[in-house]
C-alpha positions as CSV (number, residue, x, y, z in Angstrom):
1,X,-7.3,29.0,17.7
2,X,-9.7,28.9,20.5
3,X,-8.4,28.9,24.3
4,X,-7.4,25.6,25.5
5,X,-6.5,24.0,22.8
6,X,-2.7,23.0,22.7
7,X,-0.4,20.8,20.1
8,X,2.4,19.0,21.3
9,X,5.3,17.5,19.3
10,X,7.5,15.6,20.8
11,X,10.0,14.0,18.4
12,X,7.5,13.0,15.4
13,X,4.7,11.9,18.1
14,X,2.0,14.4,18.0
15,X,-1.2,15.0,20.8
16,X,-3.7,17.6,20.7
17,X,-5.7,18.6,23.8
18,X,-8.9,20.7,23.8
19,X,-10.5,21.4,26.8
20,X,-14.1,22.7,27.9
21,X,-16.3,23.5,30.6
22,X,-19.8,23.0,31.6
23,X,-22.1,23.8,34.4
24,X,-23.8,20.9,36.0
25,X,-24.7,19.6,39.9
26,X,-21.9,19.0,42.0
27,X,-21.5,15.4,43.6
28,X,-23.1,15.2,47.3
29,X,-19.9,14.4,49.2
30,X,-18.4,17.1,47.9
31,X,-20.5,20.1,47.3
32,X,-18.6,23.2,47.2
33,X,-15.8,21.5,44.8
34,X,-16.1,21.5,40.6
35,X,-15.0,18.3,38.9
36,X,-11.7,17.8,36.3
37,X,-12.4,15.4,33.9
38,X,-9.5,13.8,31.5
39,X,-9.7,11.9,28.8
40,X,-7.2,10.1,26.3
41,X,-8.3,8.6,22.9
42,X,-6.0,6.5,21.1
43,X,-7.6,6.3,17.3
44,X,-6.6,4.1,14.5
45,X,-5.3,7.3,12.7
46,X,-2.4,7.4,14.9
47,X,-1.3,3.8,15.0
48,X,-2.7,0.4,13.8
49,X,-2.4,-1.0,17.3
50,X,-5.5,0.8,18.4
51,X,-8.9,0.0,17.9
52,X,-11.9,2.6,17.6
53,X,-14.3,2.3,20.3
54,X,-12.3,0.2,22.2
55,X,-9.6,1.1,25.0
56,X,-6.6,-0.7,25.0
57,X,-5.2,-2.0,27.9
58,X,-1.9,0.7,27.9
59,X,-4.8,3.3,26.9
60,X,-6.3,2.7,30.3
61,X,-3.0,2.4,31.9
62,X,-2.2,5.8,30.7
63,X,-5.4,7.6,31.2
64,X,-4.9,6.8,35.1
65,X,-1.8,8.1,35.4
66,X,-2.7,11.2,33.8
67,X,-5.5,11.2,36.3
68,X,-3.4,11.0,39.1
69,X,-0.8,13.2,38.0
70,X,-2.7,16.3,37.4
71,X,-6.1,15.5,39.2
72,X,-5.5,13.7,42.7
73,X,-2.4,15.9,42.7
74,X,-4.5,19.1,43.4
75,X,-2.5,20.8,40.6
76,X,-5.7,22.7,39.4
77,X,-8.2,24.4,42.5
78,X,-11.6,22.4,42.1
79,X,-13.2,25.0,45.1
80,X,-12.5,27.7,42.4
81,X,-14.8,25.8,40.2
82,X,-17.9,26.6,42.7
83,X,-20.7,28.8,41.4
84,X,-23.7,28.0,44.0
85,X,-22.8,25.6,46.5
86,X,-24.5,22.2,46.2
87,X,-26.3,23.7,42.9
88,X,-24.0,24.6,40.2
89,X,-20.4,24.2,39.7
90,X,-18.1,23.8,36.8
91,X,-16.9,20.3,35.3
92,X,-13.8,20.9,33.1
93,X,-12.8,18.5,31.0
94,X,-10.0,17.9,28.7
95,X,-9.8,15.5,26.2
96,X,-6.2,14.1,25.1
97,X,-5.9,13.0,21.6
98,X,-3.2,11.0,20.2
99,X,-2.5,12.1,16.5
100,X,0.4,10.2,15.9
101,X,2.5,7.3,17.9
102,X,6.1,6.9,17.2
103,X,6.6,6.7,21.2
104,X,6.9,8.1,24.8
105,X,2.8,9.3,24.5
106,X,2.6,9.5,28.2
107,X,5.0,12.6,28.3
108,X,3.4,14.1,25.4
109,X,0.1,13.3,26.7
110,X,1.2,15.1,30.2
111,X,2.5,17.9,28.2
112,X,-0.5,19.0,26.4
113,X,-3.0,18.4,29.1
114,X,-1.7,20.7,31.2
115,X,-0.6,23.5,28.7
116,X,-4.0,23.3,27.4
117,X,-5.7,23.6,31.3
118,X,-3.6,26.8,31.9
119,X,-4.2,27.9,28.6
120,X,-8.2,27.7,29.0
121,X,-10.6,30.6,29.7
122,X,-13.8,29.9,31.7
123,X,-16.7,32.1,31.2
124,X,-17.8,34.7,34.0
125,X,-20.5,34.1,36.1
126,X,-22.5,36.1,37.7
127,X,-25.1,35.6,40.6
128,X,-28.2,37.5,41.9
129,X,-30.3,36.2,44.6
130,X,-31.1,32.5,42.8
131,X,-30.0,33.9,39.2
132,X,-26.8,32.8,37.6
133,X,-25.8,34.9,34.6
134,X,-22.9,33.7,32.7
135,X,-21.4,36.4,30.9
136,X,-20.0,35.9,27.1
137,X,-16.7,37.2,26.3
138,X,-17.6,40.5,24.8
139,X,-19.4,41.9,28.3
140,X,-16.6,40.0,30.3
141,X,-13.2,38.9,29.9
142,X,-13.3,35.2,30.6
143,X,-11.7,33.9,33.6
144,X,-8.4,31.2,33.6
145,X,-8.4,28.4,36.0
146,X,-6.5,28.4,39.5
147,X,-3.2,26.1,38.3
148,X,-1.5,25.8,41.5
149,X,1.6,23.4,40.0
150,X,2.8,21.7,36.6
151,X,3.2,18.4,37.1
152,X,4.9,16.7,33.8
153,X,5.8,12.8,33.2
154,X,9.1,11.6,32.6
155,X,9.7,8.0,31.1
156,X,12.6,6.0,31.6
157,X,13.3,2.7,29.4
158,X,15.2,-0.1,30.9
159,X,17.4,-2.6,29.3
160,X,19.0,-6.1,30.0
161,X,17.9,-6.0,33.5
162,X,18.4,-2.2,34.6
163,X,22.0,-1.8,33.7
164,X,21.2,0.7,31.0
165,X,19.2,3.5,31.1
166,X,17.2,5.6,28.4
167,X,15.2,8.7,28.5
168,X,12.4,9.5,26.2
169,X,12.5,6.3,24.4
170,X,10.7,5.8,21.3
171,X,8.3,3.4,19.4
172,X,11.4,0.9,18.9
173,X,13.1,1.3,22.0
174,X,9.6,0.2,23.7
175,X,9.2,-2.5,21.9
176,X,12.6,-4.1,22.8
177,X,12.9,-2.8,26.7
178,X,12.8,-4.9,29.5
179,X,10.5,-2.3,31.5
180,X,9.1,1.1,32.1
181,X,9.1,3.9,34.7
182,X,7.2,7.1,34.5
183,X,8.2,10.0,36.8
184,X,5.9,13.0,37.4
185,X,7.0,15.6,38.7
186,X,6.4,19.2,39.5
187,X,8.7,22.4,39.6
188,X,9.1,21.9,43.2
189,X,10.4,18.7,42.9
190,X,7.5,17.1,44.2
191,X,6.6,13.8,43.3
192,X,2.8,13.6,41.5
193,X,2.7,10.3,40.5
194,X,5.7,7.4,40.4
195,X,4.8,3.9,37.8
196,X,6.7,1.2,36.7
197,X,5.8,-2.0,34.7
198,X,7.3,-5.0,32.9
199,X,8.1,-7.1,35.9
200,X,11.9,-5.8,36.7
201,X,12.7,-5.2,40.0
202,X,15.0,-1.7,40.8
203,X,16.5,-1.0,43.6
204,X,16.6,2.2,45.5
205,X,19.5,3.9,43.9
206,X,17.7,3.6,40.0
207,X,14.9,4.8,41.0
208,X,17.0,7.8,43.0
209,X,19.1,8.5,39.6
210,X,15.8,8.4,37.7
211,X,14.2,11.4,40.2
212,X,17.3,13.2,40.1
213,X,17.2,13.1,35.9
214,X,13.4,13.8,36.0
215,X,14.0,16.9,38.1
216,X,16.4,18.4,35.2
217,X,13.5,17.3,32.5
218,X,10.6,18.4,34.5
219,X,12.2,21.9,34.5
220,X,13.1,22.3,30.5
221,X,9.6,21.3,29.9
222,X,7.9,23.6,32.3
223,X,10.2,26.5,30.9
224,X,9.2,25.9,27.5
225,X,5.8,26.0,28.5
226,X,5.5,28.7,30.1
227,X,7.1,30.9,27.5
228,X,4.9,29.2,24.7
229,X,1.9,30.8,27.1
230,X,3.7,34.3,27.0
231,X,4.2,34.5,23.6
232,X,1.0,33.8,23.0
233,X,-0.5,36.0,25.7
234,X,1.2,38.9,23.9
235,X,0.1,37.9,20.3
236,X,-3.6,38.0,21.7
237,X,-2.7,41.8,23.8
238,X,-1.3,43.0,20.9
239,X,-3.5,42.3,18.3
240,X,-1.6,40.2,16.6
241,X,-3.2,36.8,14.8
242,X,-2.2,33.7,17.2
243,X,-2.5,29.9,17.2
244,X,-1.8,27.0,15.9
245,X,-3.7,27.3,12.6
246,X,-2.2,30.6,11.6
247,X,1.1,29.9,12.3
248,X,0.8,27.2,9.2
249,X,1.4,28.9,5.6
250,X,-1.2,27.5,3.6
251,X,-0.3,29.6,1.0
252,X,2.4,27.6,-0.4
253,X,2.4,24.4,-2.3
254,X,5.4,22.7,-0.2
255,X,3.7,23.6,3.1
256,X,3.9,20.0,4.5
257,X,7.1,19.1,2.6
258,X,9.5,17.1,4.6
259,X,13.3,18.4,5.2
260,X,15.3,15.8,3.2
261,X,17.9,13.9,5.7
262,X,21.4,13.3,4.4
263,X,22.7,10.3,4.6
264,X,26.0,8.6,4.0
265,X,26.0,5.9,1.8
266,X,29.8,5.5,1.1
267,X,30.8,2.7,2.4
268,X,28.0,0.3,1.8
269,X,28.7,1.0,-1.5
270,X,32.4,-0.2,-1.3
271,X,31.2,-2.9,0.6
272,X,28.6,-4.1,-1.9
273,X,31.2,-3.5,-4.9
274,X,33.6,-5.7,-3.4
275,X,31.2,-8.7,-2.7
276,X,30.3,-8.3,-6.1
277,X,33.8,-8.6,-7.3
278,X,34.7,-11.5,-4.8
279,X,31.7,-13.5,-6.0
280,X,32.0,-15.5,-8.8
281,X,29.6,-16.3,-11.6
282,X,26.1,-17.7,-10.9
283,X,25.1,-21.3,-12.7
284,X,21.7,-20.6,-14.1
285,X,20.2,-24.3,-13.2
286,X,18.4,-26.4,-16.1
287,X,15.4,-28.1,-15.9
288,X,15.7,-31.8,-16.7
289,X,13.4,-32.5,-20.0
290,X,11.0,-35.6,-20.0
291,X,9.7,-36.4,-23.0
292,X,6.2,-38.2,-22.5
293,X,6.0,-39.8,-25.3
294,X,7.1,-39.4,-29.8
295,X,4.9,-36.3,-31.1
296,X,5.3,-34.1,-27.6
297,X,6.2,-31.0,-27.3
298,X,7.8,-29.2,-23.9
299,X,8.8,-25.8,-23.6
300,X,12.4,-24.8,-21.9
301,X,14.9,-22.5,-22.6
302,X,17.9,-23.2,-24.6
303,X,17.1,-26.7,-24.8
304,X,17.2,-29.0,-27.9
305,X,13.9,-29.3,-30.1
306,X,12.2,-32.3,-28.6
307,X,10.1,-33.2,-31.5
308,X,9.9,-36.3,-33.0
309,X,9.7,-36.5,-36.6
310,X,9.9,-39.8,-38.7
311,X,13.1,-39.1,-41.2
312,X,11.1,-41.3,-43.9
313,X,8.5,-38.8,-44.1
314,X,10.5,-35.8,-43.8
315,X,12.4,-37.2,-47.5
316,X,8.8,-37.6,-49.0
317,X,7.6,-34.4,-48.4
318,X,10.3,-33.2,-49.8
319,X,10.6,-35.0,-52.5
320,X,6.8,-33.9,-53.7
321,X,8.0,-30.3,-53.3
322,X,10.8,-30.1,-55.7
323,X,8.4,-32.3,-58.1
324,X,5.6,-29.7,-58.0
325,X,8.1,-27.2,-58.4
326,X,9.4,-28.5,-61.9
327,X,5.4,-29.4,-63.1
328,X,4.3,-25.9,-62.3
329,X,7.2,-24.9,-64.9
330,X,6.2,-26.9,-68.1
331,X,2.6,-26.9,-67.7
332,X,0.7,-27.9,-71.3
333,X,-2.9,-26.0,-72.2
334,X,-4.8,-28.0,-74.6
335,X,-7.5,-26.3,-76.5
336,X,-10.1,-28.2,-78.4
337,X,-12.7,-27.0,-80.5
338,X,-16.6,-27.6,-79.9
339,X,-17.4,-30.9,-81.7
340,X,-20.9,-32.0,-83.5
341,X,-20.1,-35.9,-83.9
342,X,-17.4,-38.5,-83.5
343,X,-16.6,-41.4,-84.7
344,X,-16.2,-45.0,-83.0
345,X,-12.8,-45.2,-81.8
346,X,-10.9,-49.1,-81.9
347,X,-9.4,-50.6,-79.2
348,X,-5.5,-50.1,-79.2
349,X,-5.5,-46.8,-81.5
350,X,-4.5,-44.3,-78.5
351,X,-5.9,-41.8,-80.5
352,X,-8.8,-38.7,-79.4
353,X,-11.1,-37.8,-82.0
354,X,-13.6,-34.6,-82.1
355,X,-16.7,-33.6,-83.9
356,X,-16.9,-31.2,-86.7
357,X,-19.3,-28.7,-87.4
358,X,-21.0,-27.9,-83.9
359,X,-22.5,-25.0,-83.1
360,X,-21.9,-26.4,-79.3
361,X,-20.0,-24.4,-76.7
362,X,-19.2,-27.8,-74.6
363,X,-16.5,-29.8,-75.4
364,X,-16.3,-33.4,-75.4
365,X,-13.2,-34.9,-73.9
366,X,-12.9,-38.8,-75.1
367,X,-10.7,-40.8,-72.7
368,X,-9.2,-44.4,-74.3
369,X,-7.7,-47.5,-72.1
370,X,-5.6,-50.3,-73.6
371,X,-7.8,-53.0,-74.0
372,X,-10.9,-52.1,-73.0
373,X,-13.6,-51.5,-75.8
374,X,-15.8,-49.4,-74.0
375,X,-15.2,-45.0,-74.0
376,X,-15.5,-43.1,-71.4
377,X,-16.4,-39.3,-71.9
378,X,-16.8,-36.1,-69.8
379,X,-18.1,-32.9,-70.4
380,X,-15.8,-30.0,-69.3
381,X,-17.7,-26.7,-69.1
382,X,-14.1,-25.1,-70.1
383,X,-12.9,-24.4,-73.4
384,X,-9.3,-25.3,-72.0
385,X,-8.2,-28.5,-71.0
386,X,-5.0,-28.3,-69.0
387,X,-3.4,-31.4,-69.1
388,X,-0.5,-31.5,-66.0
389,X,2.4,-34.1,-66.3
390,X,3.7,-35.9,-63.5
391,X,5.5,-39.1,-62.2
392,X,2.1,-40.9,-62.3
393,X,1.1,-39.4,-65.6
394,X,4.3,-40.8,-67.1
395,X,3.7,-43.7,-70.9
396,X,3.4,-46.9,-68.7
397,X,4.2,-50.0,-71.0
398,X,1.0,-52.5,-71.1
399,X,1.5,-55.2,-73.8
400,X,4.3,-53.7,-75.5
401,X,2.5,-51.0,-76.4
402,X,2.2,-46.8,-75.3
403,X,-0.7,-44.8,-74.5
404,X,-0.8,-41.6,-76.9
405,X,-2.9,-38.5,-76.7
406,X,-3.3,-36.5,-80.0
407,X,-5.1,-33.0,-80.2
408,X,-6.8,-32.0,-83.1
C-alpha cells in the first residue's frame, strides 16, 4: 500500500482516504502558504440514500466540518508546503471515501483523514537559481508533512429532549434521535470544531459533560493511531511487507467469511409453542356457490357437484347400454350365396329368394313389406350379411300376420 492511504473501521462503517500532492501557483493573498484540500464522497455503493454526482445535503454538512476541523484548525503547517514563494507550492489533497454507512461517518471520516495526512510522504524538492528539481524516492527519501495536532470528531446522539445521552450512535439510533452534536477535539483538549443540529436546545452543562466525554474518546483514538503509524513505520524499516492489501489472505477460500453470531432463541420458542397450544382450531371459510343457471359448472373445493342432469335422460342412456350389451352377445351372420336369377316374389309370403347358378361375386339381398307389391333390393359388396336384432327389429303384428326372413 502506497503512503497516505488509510482504512478505517469503525463498527461495520468503513472509509478509505488517499491523499496526494501537486505543485501548482499559490493564491495572491497568501503567497508563501501551500493549500489542503478535503474532500468526502458519499457513492451509492455505500448506501442507497446517496446519489452519484450529487452531494447530499448531510454530505456538504460533513465535508465542512471536516474542513474546519483539520484545515482552519492549523493542524497541518501550510508555510511548510512552500517551494518558491509566489511561484510554486504544494496543494495536498485528501479525498475521503465512504465505503460503507451503517452510521457515525463523521468520526470515521475524521479518523482516516488525518491518519492518512500523517501517514503521507511528499516528494523532495530541490531548487537551483530558477530550477526546481523534484527528486523521486529512490535519489531521496520523501518528506512527511508538518502535523502539528490530531484533531478527531466525537458524535453525541440525543434522545427525548436531551435527557439521554449516546456516544457513537449508529445508522438506527440516527434515524430515531431527536439531534446531533459533533465534538472535535485535539490531544490538548482543544476545541477544533463544535456542531449541533436537529433543532434541540442544550444547556451549558450537556454540552460541558459532552467535552468532558469527548476528551476521554479523543485520546483512545489518537492512541490507536499513532501506534497503527509505528507498527507500520517498523514493517517498512525492517523490510517487512506492510499495508492494507497484504495484511488480507487471499489465499484462502473463506477469506471474507463472516464470524457466525450466536444467538439465543429459547424462549421465543416457548413462547411460540404455547400460543400455538392456547390457540384453537382455525375455520377454513367456504365460498358461497351460485349456480347461474341448469348446465353450469363452478369449481370449489369440497363442495357438492353442481351439475344439472335431467334424471329422464340419465335412465335412457342407460337403458341403451345394457341393451347393446346383450345384442353384441347373440349377434347372427347370414351368408348367402351369389345368385344368377330370382323369381317374382307375392305379396304376404315373407319369404327371400336367391338366384342359382351365377358366376357373380355380388349378392343380391331382396327386402319384402306386408302389403306392398313392389321389391326393394340392394347390392352388398360383402359376402356376409350380419343381421343385428334389437327392440326395433323385434316381429311387429300388421294384419294378423308376421314378417319372416328365410336364408337359403
Amino acid at each position: 500500500m502506497e503512503r497516505g492511504c488509510c482504512i478505517v473501521d469503525l463498527g461495520d462503517t468503513k472509509v478509505l482516504a488517499q491523499v496526494s500532492g501537486k505543485i501548482e501557483e499559490p493564491k495572491k493573498n497568501r503567497p508563501t502558504e501551500g493549500s489542503i484540500i478535503i474532500n468526502l464522497e458519499l457513492s451509492p455503493m455505500a448506501s442507497p440514500a446517496f446519489e452519484p454526482g450529487r452531494p447530499t445535503e448531510s454530505g456538504i454538512e460533513m465535508n465542512r466540518i471536516l474542513e474546519r476541523n483539520i484545515r482552519d484548525s492549523r493542524a497541518v503547517d501550510t508555510e511548510s508546503l512552500c517551494i518558491v514563494a509566489g511561484e510554486k507550492v504544494w496543494s495536498i489533497r485528501a479525498d475521503v471515501h465512504v465505503l460503507n454507512d451503517e452510521g457515525n461517518i463523521m468520526d470515521a471520516a475524521s479518523i482516516a483523514a488525518i491518519t492518512a495526512l500523517s501517514h503521507f510522504r511528499r516528494p523532495d524538492v530541490s531548487v537551483m537559481g530558477e530550477e526546481v528539481t523534484v527528486h523521486s524516492p529512490e535519489d531521496r527519501d520523501p518528506v512527511p508533512l508538518s502535523v502539528h495536532h490530531m484533531p478527531v470528531c466525537v458524535t453525541f446522539a440525543f434522545f427525548d429532549q436531551g435527557e439521554f445521552l449516546l456516544v457513537d450512535p449508529n445508522r438506527s439510533e440516527e434515524r430515531v434521535m431527536d439531534g446531533r452534536m459533533v465534538v472535535g477535539m485535539n490531544m490538548h483538549r482543544e476545541i477544533c470544531t463544535l456542531m449541533m443540529s436537529g433543532g434541540m436546545l442544550l444547556v451549558k452543562e450537556q454540552v460541558l459533560r459532552c467535552s468532558q466525554i469527548a476528551t476521554v474518546k479523543v485520546a483512545e483514538i489518537i492512541e490507536l493511531i499513532q501506534r497503527a503509524l509505528d507498527k507500520d513505520a517498523q514493517a517498512r524499516q525492517a523490510g517487512e511487507k506492510c499495508g492494507f492489501a497484504e495484511s488480507v489472505p487471499t489465499n484462502k477460500i473463506t477469506t471474507n467469511r463472516k464470524e457466525a453470531t450466536a444467538i439465543d432463541t429459547t424462549a421465543a420458542a416457548q413462547q411460540a409453542s404455547q400460543v400455538i397450544q392456547e390457540a384453537g382450531p382455525v375455520d377454513k371459510p367456504m365460498s358461497n356457490m351460485l349456480v347461474q343457471a341448469p348446465g353450469t359448472v363452478q369449481i370449489g373445493e369440497g363442495l357438492v357437484n353442481t351439475w344439472d342432469v335431467d334424471d329422464e335422460d340419465m335412465e335412457s342412456e342407460e337403458k341403451e347400454g345394457r341393451e347393446k350389451s346383450v345384442t353384441n352377445g347373440r349377434e347372427a351372420v347370414a351368408t348367402s350365396k351369389p345368385t344368377e336369377r330370382k323369381r317374382p316374389v307375392k305379396a304376404g309370403e315373407g319369404t327371400v329368394s336367391h338366384a342359382e347358378g351365377s358366376d357373380s361375386e355380388e349378392e343380391e339381398t331382396v327386402m319384402l313389406f306386408q302389403g306392398d307389391d313392389e321389391t326393394k333390393s340392394t347390392e352388398e359388396p360383402d359376402s356376409t350379411a350380419l343381421m343385428q336384432p334389437s327392440n326395433s327389429d323385434k316381429p311387429a303384428k300388421k294384419k294378423g300376420k308376421k314378417k319372416k326372413a328365410a336364408q337359403k
